[in-house]
TORTILO-498832 format. One record per residue (C-alpha): x, y, z; residue in one letter; residue number from 1. Coordinates in steps of 0.25 Angstrom, whole numbers. Layout:
+-------+-------+-------+------+-----+
|     x |     y |     z | code | pos |
+-------+-------+-------+------+-----+
|     X |     Y |     Z |    a | NUM |
...
+-------+-------+-------+------+-----+
END
This chain:
+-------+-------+-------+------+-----+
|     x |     y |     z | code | pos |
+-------+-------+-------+------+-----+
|   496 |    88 | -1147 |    x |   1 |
|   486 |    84 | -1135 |    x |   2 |
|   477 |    74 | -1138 |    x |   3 |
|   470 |    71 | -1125 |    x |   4 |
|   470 |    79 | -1111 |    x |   5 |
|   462 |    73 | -1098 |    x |   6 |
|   457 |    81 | -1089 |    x |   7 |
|   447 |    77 | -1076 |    x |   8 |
|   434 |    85 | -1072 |    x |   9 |
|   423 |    82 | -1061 |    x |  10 |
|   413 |    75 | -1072 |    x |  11 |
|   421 |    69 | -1083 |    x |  12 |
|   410 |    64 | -1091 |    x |  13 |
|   402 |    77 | -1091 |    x |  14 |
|   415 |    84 | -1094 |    x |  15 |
|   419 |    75 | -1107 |    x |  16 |
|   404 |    76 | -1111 |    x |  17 |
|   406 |    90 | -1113 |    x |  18 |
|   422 |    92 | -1119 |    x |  19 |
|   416 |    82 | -1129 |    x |  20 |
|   405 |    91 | -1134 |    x |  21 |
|   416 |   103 | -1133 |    x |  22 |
|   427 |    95 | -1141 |    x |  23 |
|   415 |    87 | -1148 |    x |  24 |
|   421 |    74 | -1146 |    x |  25 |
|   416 |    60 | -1136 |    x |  26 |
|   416 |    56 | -1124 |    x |  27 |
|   420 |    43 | -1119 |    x |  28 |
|   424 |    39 | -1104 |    x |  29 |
|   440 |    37 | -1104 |    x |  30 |
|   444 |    24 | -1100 |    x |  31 |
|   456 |    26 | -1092 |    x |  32 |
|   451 |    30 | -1081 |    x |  33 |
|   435 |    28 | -1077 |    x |  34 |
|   426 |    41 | -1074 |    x |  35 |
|   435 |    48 | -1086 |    x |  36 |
|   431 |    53 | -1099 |    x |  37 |
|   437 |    56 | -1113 |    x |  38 |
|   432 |    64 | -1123 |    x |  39 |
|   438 |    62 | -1137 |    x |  40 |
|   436 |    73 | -1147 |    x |  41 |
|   439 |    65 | -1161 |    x |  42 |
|   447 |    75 | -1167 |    x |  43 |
|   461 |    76 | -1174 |    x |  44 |
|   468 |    77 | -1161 |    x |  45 |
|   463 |    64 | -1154 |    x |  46 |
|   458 |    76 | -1142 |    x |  47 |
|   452 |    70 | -1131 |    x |  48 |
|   449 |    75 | -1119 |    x |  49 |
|   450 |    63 | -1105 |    x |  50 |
|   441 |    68 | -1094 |    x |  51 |
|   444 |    62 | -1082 |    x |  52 |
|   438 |    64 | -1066 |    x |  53 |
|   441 |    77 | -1059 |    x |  54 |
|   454 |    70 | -1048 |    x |  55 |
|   459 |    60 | -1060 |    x |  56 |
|   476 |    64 | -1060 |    x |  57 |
|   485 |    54 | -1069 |    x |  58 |
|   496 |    48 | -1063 |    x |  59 |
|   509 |    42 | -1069 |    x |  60 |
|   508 |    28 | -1069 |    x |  61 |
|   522 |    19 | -1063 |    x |  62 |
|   531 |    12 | -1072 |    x |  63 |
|   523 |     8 | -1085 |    x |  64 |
|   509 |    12 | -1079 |    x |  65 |
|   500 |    22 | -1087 |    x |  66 |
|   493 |    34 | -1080 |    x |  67 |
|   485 |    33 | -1067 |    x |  68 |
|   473 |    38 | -1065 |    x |  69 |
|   472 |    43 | -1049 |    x |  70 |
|   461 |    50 | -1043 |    x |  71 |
|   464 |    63 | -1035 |    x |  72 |
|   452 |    66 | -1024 |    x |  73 |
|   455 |    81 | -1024 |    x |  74 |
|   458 |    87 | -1037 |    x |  75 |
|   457 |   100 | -1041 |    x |  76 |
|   446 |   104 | -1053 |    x |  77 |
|   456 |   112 | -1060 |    x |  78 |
|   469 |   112 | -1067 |    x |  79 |
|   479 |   118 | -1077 |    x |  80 |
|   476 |   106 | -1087 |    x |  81 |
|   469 |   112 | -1097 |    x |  82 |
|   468 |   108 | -1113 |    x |  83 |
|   467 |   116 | -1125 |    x |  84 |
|   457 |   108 | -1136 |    x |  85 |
|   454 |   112 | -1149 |    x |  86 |
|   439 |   109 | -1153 |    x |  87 |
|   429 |   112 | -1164 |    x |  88 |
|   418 |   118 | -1153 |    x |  89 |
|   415 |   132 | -1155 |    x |  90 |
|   416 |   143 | -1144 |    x |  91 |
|   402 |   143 | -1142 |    x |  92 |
|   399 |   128 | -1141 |    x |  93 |
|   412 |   129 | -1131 |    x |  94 |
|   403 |   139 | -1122 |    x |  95 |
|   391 |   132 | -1124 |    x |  96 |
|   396 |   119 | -1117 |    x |  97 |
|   403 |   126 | -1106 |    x |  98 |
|   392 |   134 | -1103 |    x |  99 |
|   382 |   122 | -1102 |    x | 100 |
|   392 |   114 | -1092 |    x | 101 |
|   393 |   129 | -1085 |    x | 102 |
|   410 |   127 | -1087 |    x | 103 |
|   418 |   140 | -1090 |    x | 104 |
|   419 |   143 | -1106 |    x | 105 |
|   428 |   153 | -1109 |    x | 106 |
|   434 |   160 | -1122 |    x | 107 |
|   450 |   164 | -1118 |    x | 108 |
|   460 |   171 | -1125 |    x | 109 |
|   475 |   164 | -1123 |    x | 110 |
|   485 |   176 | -1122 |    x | 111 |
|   478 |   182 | -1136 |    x | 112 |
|   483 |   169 | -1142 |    x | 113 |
|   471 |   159 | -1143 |    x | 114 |
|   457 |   159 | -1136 |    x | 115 |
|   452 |   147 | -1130 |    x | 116 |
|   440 |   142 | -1124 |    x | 117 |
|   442 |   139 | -1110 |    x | 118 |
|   432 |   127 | -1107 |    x | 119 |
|   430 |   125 | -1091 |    x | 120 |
|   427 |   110 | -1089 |    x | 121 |
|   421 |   109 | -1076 |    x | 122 |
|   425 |   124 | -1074 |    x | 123 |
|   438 |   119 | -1069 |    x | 124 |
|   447 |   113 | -1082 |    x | 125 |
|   451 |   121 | -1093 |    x | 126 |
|   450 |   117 | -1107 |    x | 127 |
|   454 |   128 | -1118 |    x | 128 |
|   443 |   122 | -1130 |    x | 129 |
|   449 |   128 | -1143 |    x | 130 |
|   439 |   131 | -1153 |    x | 131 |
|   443 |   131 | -1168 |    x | 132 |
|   445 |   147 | -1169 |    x | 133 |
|   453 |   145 | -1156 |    x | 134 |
|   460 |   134 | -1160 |    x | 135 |
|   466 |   141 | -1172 |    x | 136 |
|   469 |   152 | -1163 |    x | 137 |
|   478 |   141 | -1155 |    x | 138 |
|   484 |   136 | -1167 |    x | 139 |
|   487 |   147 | -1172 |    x | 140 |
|   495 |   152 | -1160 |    x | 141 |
|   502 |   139 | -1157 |    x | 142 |
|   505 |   137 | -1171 |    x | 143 |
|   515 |   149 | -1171 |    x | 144 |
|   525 |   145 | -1165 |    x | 145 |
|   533 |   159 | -1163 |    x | 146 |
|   519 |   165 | -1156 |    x | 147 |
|   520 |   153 | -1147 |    x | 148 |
|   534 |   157 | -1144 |    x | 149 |
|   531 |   171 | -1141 |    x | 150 |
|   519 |   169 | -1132 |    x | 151 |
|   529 |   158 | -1126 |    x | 152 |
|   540 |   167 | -1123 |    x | 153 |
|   530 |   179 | -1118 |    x | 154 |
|   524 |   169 | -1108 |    x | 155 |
|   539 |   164 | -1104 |    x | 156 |
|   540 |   180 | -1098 |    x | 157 |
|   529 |   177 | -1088 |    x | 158 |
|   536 |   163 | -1083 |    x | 159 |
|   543 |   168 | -1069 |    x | 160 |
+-------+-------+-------+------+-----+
END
């Protein structure tokens, strides 16, 4: 289970703003690191979302040392992190939100398994929003352990 993801974005406080209406949860700034955000959605999981500025990268820290927060002055706006969140929003209000922040809002069908919403934060960080009807869609596909296998040993065909 993934209780928490961080991800970094040009304007944190404008982008935890609006994942917190989308999830329907509070926004708070994150104290481990200043000009960072962290939106807490209050649900059954504990989700929460950090939000922290575009160019943050964590690095192990020596011996008994926690992470370090550095700044990187050239960091690219995209990435393959992404997160797939379950949420109570409908499609609609999903569209709604992204169309008023002008970000990309698209419903997508994964391999005829599950559709998700692809939510474009800042048009460069993917976030797969789940609603209800999808995330039963989800469930029920991961839940079956032999369809997961089949698709699994379908996809192992095209590793070269």
């Amino acid at each position: 289970m993934i209780h928490h993801i961080s991800i970094s974005a040009q304007n944190p406080q404008h982008v935890a703003t609006v994942l917190a209406e989308v999830v329907k949860g509070q926004v708070a700034p994150f104290p481990p690191h200043p000009g960072s955000y962290i939106v807490v959605a209050f649900d059954e999981h504990g989700t929460a979302i950090e939000i922290l500025p575009l160019g943050c990268e964590l690095l192990p820290g020596t011996e008994l040392d926690s992470v370090h927060f550095v700044h990187n002055p050239h960091p690219s706006r995209f990435t393959a992190t992404h997160a797939a969140i379950s949420v109570s929003t409908s499609q609609a209000e999903i569209e709604q939100i992204g169309s008023r922040e002008q970000w990309r809002v698209v419903r997508c069908n994964r391999d005829s398994l599950f559709d998700v919403m692809e939510f474009w934060v800042e048009n460069s960080l993917m976030i797969e929003f789940l609603t209800p009807e999808m995330a039963r869609q989800y469930l029920a596909f991961t839940q079956q352990h032999d369809a997961v296998e089949s698709f699994l040993a379908q996809s192992a065909g095209t590793i070269s």
